[in-house]
C-alpha positions as CSV (number, residue, x, y, z in Angstrom):
1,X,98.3,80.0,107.6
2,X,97.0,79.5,110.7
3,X,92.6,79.5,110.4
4,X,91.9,78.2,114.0
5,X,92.9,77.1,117.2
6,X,91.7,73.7,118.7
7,X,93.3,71.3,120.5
8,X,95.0,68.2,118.5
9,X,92.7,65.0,119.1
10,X,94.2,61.7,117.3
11,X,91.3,59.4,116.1
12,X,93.8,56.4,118.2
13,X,92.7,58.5,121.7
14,X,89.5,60.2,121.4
15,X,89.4,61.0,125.0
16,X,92.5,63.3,125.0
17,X,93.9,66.1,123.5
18,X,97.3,67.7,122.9
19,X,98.8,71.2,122.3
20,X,102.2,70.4,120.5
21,X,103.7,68.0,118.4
22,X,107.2,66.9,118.8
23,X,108.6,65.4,115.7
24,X,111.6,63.4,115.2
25,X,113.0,64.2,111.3
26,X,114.6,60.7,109.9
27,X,112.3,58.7,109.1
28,X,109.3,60.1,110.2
29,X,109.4,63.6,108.4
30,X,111.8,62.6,105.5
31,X,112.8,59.1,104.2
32,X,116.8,60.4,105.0
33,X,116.7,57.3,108.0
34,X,117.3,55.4,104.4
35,X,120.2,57.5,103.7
36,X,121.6,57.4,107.6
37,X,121.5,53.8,107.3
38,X,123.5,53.2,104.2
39,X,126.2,55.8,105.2
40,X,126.7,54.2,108.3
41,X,126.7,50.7,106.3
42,X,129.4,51.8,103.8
43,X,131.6,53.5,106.9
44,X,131.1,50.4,109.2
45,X,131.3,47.8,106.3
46,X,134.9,49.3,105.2
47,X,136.3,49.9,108.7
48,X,135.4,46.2,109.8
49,X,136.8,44.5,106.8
50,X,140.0,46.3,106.6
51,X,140.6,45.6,110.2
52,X,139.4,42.1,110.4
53,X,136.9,43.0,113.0
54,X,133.5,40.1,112.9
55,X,131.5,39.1,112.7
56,X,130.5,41.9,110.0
57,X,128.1,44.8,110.1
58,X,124.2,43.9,109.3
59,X,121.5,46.5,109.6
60,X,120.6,44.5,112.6
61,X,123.7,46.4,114.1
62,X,121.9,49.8,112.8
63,X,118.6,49.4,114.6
64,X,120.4,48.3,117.8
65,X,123.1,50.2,118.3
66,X,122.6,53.4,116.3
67,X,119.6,54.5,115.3
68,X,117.9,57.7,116.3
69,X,121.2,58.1,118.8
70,X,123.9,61.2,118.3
71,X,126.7,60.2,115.9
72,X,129.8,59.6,118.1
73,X,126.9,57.3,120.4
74,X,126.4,55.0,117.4
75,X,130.2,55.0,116.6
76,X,131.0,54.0,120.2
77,X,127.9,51.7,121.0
78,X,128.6,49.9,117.5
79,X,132.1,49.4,117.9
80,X,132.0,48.3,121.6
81,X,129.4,45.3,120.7
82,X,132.7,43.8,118.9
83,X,134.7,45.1,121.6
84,X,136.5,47.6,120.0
85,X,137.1,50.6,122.0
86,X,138.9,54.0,119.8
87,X,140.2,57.4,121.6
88,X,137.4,59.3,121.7
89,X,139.1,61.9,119.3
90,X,137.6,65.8,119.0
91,X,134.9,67.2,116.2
92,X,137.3,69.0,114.1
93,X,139.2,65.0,113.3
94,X,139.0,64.4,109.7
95,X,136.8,61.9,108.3
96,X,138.7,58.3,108.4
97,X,141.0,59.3,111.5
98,X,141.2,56.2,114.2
99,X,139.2,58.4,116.9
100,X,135.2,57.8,117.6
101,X,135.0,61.2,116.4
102,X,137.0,60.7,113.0
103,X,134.5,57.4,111.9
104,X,131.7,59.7,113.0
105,X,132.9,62.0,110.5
106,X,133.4,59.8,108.1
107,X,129.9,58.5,107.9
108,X,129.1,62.3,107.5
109,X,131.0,63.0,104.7
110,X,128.9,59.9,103.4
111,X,125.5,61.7,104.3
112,X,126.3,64.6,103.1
113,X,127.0,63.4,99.8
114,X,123.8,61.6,99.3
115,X,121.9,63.9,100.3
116,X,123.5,66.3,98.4
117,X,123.5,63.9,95.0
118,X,119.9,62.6,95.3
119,X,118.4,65.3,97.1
120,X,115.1,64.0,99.7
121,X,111.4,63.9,99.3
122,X,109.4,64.0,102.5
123,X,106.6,61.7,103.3
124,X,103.4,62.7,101.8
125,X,101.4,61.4,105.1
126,X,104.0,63.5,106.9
127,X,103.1,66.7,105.0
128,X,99.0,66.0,105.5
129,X,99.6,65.8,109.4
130,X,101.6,69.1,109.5
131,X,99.4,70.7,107.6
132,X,96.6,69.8,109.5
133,X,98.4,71.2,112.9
134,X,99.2,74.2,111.5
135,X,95.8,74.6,110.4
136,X,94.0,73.8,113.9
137,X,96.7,75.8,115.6
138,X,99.2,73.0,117.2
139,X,102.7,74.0,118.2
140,X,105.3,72.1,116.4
141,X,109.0,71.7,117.1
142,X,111.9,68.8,115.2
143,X,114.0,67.1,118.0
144,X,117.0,65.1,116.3
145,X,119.7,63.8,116.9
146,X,121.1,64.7,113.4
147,X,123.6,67.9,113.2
148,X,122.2,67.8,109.9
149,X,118.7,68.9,110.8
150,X,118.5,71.9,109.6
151,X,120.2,70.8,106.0
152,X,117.6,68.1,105.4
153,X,114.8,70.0,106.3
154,X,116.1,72.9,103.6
155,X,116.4,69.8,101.1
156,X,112.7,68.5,102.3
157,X,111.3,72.2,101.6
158,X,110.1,71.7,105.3
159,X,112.2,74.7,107.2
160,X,109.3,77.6,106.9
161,X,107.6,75.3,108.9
162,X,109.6,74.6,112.2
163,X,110.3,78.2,114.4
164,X,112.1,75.4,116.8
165,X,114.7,73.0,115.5
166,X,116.7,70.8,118.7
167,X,119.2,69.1,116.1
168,X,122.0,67.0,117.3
169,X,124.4,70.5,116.9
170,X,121.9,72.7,119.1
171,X,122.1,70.0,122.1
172,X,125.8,69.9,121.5
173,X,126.0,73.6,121.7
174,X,124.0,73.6,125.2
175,X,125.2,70.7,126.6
176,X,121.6,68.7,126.4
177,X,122.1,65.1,126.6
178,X,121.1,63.1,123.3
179,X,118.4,60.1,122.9
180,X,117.5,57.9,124.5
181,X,117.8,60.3,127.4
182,X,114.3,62.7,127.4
183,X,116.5,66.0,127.9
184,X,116.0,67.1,123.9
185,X,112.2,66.0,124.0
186,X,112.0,68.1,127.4
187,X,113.4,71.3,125.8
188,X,111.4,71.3,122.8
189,X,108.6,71.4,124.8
190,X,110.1,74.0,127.1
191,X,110.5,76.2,124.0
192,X,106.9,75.8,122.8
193,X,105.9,76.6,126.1
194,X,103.9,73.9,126.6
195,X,103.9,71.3,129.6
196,X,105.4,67.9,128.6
197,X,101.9,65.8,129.6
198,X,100.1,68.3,126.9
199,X,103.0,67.3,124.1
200,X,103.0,64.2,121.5
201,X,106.4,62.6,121.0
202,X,106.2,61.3,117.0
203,X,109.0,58.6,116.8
204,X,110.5,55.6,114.6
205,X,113.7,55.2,116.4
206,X,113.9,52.8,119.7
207,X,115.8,55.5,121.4
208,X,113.3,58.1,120.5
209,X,110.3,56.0,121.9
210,X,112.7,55.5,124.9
211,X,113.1,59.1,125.3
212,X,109.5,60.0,124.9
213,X,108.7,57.1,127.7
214,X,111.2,58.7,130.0
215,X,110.2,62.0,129.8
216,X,106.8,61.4,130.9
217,X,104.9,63.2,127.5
218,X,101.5,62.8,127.3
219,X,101.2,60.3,125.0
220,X,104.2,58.5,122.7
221,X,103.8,57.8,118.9
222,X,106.1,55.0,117.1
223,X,106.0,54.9,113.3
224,X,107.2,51.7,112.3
225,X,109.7,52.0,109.1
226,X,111.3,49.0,110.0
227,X,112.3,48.8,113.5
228,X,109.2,47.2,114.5
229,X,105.7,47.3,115.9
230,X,105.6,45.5,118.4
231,X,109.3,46.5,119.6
232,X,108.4,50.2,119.4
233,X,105.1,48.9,121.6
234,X,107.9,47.3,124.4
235,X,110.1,50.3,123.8
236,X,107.6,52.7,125.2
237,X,105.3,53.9,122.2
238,X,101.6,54.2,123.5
239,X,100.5,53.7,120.0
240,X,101.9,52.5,116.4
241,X,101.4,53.7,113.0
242,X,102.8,52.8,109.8
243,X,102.3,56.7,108.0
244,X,101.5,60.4,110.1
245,X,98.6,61.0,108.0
246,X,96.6,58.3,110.4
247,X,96.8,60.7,113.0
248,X,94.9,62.9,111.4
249,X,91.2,63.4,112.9
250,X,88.7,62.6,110.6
């Protein structure tokens, strides 16, 4: 419950303050980035290796060509850096089928399964800085390129807290383009009512930090978890941490 209202002031920019907080979900609310990452490495791993396709798929291939993007943009990005190039296939193609579509299926049949098997924990810094806005009174909203959102913030025991969820399905659904484009970013903020230069883009995906420098917000936070300080820095984050709960004033 709400006790006060104050503007959010980060102890990393003491002159400024912010009205909202725009989160990304995988791997900076809940360690499910882990999860993304090995479904896409057990989908890439077997579709490169039963079509001889090299040189083979590294998590290097992860951070660069699909993290924090929509599904089919990984599938497509990945693929094209070995110059493969699939029909681009509908939604509704069955996990497995030759399209862009069907191997972006396929590694969410994977997802799904693990998440459904091991469940998902959030961060514990993550859960201090939410609470912390909700008590001062800072608008929150999740932008992510997941269609899966909504699932993994059930599983994280995080939904109560998000009125505004822009998931991967809900910028399908109106035609918003995905990360690294701003236009999710932009329309969380638009929902919240609150002007983009008063919002904090929270981010540990390349293409997040990308879309957070685009749009213009008031200030861009990377959260390194693997892709990098100092390449989060070039990528367009104003400021790194390594855990949410440093944001927290005082």
């Amino acid at each position: 419950m709400t006790t006060e209202t104050s503007p959010w002031r980060l102890p990393q920019v003491p002159d400024a303050s912010f009205a909202a907080a725009l989160f990304d979900l995988d791997g900076v609310l809940t360690p499910t980035a882990d999860v993304h990452m090995d479904a896409w490495r057990r989908m890439f791993t077997d579709y490169f290796e039963s079509h001889g396709i090299t040189p083979a798929y590294t998590d290097d291939d992860y951070f660069t060509y699909v993290d924090g993007k929509p599904r089919y943009d990984g599938v497509r990005a990945c693929l094209a850096s070995r110059g493969v190039h699939l029909p681009e296939g509908t939604p509704d193609d069955a996990p497995g089928t030759e399209t862009v579509c069907g191997l972006g299926n396929d590694k969410n049949e994977a997802f799904a399964r693990i998440l459904h098997d091991e469940g998902v924990t959030p961060y514990a810094g993550s859960v201090a800085l939410i609470e912390h806005l909700e008590a001062i009174g800072c608008a929150m909203a999740v932008v992510s390129s997941s269609r899966n959102a909504p699932a993994v913030l059930e599983a994280a025991g995080l939904a109560d807290r998000f009125v505004h969820v822009v998931s991967g399905q809900v910028a399908a659904d109106h035609g918003i383009a995905g990360k690294p484009a701003p236009d999710t970013y932009l329309y969380a903020a638009e929902l919240l009512g609150v002007p983009k230069e008063r919002a904090v883009v929270v981010e540990d995906a390349m293409s997040g930090v990308q879309a957070g420098r685009a749009g213009a917000f008031g200030l861009v936070v990377g959260v390194d978890r693997g892709a990098g300080a100092e390449e989060l820095r070039e990528g367009g984050a104003d400021i790194v941490v390594e855990d949410l709960r440093e944001l927290v004033q005082g």
